[in-house]
C-alpha positions in Angstrom: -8.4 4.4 30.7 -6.8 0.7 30.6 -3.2 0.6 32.6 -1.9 -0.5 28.9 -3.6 2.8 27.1 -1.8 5.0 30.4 1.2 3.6 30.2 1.5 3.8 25.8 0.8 7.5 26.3 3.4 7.6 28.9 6.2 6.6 27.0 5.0 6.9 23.3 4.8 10.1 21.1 1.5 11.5 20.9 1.9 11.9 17.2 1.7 8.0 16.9 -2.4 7.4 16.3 -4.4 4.6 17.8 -7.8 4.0 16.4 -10.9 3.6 18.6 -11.8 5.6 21.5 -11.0 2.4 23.6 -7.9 0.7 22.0 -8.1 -2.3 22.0 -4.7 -4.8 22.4 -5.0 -8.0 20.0 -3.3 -11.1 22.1 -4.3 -13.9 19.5 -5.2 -14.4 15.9 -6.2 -17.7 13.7 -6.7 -17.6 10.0 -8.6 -14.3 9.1 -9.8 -13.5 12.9 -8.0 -11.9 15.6 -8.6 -11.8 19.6 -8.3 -9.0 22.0 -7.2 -8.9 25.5 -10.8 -8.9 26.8 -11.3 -12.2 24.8 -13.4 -10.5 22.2 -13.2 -12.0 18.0 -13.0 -9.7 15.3 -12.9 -10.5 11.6 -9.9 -8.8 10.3 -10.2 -6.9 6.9 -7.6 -4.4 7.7 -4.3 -7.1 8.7 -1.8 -4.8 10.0 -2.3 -2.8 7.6 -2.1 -5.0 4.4 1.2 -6.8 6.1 -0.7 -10.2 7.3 -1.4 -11.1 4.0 -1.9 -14.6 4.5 -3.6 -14.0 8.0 -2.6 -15.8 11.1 -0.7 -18.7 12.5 -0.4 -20.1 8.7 1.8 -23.4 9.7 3.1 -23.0 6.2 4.8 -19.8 7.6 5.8 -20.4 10.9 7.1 -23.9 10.7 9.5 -22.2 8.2 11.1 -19.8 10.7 10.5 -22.2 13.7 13.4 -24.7 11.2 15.3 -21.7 11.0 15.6 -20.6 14.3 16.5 -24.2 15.5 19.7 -23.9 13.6 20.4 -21.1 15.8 21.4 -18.0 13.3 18.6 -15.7 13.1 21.1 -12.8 11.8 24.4 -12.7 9.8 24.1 -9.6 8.1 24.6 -9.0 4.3 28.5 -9.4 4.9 28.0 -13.4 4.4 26.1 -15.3 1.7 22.3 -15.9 3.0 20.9 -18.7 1.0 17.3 -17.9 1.8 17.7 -14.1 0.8 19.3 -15.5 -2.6 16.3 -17.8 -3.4 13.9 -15.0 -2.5 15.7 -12.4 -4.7 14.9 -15.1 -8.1 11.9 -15.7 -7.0 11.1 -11.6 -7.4 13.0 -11.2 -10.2 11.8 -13.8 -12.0 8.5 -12.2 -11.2 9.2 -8.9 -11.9 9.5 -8.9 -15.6 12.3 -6.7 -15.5 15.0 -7.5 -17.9 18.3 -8.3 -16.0 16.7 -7.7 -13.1 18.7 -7.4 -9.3 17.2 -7.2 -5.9 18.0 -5.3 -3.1 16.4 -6.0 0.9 15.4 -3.6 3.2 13.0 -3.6 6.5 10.4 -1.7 5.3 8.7 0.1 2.1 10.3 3.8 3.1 13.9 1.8 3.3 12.7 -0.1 -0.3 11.6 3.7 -1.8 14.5 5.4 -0.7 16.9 2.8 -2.5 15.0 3.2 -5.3 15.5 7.3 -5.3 19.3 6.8 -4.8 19.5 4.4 -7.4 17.6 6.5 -9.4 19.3 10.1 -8.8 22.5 9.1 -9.4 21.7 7.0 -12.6 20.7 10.0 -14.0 22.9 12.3 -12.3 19.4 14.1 -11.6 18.0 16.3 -8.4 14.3 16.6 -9.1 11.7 13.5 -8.3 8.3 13.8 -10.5 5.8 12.1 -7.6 2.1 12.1 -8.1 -0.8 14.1 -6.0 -2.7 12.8 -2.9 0.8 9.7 -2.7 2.3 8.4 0.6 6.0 6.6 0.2 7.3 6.5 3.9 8.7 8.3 7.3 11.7 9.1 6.0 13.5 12.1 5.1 13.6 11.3 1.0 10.3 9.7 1.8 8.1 12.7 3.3 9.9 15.0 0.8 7.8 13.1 -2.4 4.7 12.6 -0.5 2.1 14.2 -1.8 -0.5 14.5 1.2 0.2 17.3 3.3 -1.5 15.2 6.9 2.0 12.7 6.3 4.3 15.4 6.0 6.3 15.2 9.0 8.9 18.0 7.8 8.9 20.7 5.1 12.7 20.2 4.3 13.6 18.4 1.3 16.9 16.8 -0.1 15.6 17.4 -3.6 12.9 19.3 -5.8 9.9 17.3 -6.2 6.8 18.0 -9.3 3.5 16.4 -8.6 1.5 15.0 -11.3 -2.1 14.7 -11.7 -3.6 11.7 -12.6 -5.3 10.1 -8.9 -6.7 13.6 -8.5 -10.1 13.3 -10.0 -12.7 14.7 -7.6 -11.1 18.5 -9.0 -13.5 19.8 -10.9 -11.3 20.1 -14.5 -11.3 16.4 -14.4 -14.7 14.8 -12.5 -16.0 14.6 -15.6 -13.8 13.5 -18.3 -13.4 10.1 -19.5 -10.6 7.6 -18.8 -9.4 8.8 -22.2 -9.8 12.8 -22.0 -8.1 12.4 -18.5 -5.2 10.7 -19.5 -4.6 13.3 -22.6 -4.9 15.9 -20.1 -2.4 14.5 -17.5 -0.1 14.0 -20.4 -0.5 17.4 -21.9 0.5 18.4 -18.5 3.3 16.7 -18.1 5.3 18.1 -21.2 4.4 20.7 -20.5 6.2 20.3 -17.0 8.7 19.3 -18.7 9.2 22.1 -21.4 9.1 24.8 -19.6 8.7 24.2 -15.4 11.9 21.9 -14.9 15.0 20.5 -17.2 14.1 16.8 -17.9 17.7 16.5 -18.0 17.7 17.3 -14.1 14.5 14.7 -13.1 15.7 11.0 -12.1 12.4 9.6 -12.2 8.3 8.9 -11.6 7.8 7.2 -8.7 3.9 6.5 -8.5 1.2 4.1 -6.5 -0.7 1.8 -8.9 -3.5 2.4 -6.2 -2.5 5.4 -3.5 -2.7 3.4 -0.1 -3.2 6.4 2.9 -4.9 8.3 0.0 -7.5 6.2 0.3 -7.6 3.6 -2.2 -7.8 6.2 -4.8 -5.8 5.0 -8.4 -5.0 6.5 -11.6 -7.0 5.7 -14.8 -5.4 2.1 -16.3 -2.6 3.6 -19.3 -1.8 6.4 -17.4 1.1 5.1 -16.4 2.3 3.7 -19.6 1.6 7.5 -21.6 3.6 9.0 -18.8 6.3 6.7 -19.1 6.2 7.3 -23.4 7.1 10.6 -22.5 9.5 9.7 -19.6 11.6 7.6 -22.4 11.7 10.6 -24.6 13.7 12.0 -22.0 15.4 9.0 -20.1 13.3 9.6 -17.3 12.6 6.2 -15.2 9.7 5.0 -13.8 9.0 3.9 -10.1 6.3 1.4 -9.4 5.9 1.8 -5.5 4.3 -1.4 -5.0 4.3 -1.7 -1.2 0.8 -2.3 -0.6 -0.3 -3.3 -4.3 1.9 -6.2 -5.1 1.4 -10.1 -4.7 -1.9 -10.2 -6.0 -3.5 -8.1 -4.0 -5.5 -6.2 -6.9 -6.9 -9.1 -8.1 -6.4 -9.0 -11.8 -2.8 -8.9 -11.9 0.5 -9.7 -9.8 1.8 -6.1 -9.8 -0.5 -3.0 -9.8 1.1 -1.4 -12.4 0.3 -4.3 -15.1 -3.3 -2.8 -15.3 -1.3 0.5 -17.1 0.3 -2.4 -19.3 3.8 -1.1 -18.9 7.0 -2.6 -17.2 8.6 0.2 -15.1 12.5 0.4 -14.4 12.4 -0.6 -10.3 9.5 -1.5 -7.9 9.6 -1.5 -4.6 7.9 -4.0 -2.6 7.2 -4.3 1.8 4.1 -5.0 3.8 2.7 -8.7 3.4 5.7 -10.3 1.2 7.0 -12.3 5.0 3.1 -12.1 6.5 4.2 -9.7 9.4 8.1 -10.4 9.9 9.7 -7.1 8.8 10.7 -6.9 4.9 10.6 -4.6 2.0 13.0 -4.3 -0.8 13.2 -2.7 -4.8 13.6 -4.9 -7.4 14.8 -3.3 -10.7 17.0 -2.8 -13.9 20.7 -4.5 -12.5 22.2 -1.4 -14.1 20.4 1.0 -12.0 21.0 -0.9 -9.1 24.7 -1.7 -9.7 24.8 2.4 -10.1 24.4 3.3 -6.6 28.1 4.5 -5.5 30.1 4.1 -2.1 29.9 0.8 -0.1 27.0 -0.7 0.9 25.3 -3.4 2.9 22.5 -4.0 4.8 22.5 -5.1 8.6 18.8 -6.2 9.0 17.3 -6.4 5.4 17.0 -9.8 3.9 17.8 -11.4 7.4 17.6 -15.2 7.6 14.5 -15.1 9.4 12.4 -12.4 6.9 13.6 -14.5 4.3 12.6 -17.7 5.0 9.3 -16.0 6.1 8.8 -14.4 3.0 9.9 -17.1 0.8 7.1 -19.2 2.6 4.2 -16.0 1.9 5.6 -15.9 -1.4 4.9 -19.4 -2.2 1.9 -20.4 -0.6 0.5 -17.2 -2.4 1.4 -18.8 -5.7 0.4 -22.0 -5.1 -3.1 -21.0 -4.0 -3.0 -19.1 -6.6 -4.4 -16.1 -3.9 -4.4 -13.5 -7.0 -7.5 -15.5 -8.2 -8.9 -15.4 -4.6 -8.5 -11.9 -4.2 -10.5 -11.1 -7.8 -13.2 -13.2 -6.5 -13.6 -12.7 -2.8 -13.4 -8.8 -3.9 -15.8 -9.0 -6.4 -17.9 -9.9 -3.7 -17.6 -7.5 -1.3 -17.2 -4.5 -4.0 -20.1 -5.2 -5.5 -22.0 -5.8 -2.6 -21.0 -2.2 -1.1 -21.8 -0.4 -4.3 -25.2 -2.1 -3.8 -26.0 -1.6 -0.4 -24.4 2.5 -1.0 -27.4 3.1 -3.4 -29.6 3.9 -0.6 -27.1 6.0 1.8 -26.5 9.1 1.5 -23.5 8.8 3.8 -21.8 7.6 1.0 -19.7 9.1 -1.7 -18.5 6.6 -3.1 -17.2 3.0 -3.3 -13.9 1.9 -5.0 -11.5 -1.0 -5.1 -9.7 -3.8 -7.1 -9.6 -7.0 -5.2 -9.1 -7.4 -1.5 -8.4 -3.6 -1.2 -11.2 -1.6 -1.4 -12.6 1.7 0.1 -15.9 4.1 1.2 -15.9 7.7 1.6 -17.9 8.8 3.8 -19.7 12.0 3.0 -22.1 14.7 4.9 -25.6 14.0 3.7 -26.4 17.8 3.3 -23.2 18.9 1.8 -21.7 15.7 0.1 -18.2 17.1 1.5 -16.3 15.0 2.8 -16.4 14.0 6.4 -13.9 12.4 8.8 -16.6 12.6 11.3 -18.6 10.2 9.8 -15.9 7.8 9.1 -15.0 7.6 12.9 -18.0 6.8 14.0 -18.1 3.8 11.0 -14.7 3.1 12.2 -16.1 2.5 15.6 -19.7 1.0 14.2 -17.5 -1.9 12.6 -15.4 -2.6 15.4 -18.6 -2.6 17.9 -20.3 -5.5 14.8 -16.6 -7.8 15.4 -14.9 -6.2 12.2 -11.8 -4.7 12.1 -11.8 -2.0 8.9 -8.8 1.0 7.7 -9.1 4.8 8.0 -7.8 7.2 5.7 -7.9 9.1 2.7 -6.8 12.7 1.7 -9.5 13.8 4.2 -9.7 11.1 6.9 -13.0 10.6 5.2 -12.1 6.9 4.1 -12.8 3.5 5.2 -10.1 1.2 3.6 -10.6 -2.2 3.8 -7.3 -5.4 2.7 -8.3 -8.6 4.3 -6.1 -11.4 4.1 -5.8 -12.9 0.6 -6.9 -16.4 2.2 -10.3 -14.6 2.8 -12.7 -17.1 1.9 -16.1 -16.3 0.5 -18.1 -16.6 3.2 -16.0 -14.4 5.3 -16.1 -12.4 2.3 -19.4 -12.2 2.5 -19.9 -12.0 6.4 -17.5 -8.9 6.2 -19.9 -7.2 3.8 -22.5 -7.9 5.8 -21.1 -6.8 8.9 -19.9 -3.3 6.9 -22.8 -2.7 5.5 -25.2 -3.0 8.8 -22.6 -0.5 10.3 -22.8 1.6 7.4 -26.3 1.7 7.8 -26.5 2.7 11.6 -24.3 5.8 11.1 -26.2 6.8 8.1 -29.8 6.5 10.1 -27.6 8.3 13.1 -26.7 11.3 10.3 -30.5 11.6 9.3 -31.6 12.0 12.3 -29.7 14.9 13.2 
């Protein structure tokens, strides 16, 4: 055991994972490749999970905050006017699509998605959250209460009633093998049916839902889901949720936001992870009215800072002047297709999924096709070993997740794939042999 590893588990809860059964400390990073303290390179295709979205040392970035900190105020608080915070707020909600829309800035997605719930609740006067099956919104208390995958459920106490909905849930049997179209009829069906005789609709604020589920593993909804939910959310005044913490700015490739593939515009979204490229952000962006709702005083000490700001004002630009989006449906293509190949001939795998730079493998036993988190630990480790860095997760721990940068270029696109694949391919000759 390292001194480092000894002394983390010294002072650090135990319920706070590492991966690898050596840790390993990254000191160092350039572009799309990082370097740990023993000097070794990695190609990155997990970023922080999805938060380096541009990668490292991107002199766009960090020549921003270096001419920020040289003025010497790196915090005010929300008490004074922040210039950079204002810019950044019309950027999103130009972006957004919302009408009217109004942005609020927290540190972190479970900050952004608990906003979004207050906002929402007391709009509607409502104390019942509709959330969707196999979801993850955050750590905190309002968080954990709609997360819908027991293995992030830090506490069983919950400050309202929350209804899952089906709809990312297909493995069940009832639904493996219905079409997009028969799926979404049954998850509507479902739902009124929720809603005429399981709860009041009078008493649910709103939907909040993933466009793809991150922790569950890369695992999305049928596109128009989303917008036949929310037909029957309207019927009832019900608002919609977009968590968009790990699907927006591109990310899925074929739009901006994740929820544009259901071709609806939801009430709020919240948004975190890569909008500042690793300084600390997150924020909802919605309907002014809903936000303007929210009652009592209130400010934010942290979120929106001077320095997250002018970090994610930089992100946020560079990403539309590279036009990234593009780069993401490209570079992905590439990989996606290329694992859905190479999966033909394993029977490790269950299956391969993605949109864009965010894709995902379950990992399966051979004999039994369950899944297995064993497998996916030693692929986890069989990637690391090649020099890439890859995600685990899924409803099972049976999932390798995969978000590189959106800079990804297509040979590192392609040198990712093949470093996967040859992983991949030990631990499946591994699993035949025994």
């Amino acid at each position: 055991m390292s001194d480092l590893l000894a002394r983390h588990r010294a002072v650090i809860p135990n319920w706070v994972g590492l991966y690898y059964g050596q840790p390993i400390e990254i000191v160092s990073g350039k572009g799309c490749r990082v370097t740990d303290a023993q000097g070794r390179g990695y190609l990155d295709f997990f970023a922080g999970i999805l938060t380096n979205m541009l990668g490292y040392d991107v002199a766009e970035v960090r020549e921003a905050v270096e001419r920020q900190i040289s003025t010497g105020v790196v915090h005010t608080s929300t008490l004074y006017l922040i210039r950079s915070q204002v810019e950044l707020a019309e950027k999103i909600a130009r972006l957004s699509n919302i009408p009217d829309a109004k942005v609020f800035f927290t540190n972190s997605g479970s900050e952004a998605n608990e906003t979004a719930l207050a906002a929402a609740l007391v709009a509607r006067n409502a104390n019942q959250v509709l959330a969707m099956r196999g979801s993850y919104h955050g750590r905190t208390f309002g968080t954990v209460a709609i997360t819908g995958n027991v293995s992030w459920k830090a506490s069983s106490n919950d400050p309202f009633g929350t209804h899952y909905l089906h709809g990312a849930d297909r493995q069940l049997p009832q639904y493996r093998d219905l079409t997009d179209t028969q799926l979404i009829d049954a998850c509507v069906a479902d739902l009124r049916a929720l809603l005429s005789a399981g709860i009041h609709p009078a008493d649910v604020g709103a939907l909040i839902a993933e466009p793809v589920q991150g922790v569950g593993g890369f695992t999305m909804a049928p596109d128009g889901l989303f917008k036949a939910y929310k037909e029957v959310l309207d019927e009832h005044g019900i608002l919609l949720i977009s968590d968009e913490v790990q699907t927006g700015w591109g990310r899925t490739g074929a739009h901006f936001w994740g929820i544009q593939a259901h071709g609806v515009v939801p009430d709020m979204m919240t948004f975190a992870k890569g909008l500042a490229n690793g300084f600390a952000i997150g924020g909802v962006v919605g309907r002014g009215d809903l936000l303007d709702s929210i009652r009592g005083n209130g400010i934010s000490t942290f979120g929106g800072n001077p320095i997250a700001t002018t970090a994610a004002n930089a992100t946020l630009d560079y990403v539309l002047s590279h036009d990234l989006q593009h780069n993401a449906a490209v570079t992905g293509e590439i990989i996606i297709s290329g694992l859905k190949e190479a999966a033909a001939a394993l029977s490790t795998i269950g299956e391969v999924r993605g949109r864009g730079l965010m894709f995902a493998v379950d990992l399966v036993d051979p004999a039994t096709k369950q899944p297995s988190p064993q497998l996916a630990g030693k692929a986890l480790e069989a990637a690391r070993e090649r020099g890439l860095l890859i995600g685990k997760g899924g409803l099972f721990g049976a999932t390798l997740r995969m978000a590189p940068p959106l800079t990804l270029s297509e040979a590192e696109a392609r040198e990712g794939l093949g470093l996967l694949t040859d992983a991949l391919r030990a631990v499946d000759g591994e699993a035949a042999k025994a």
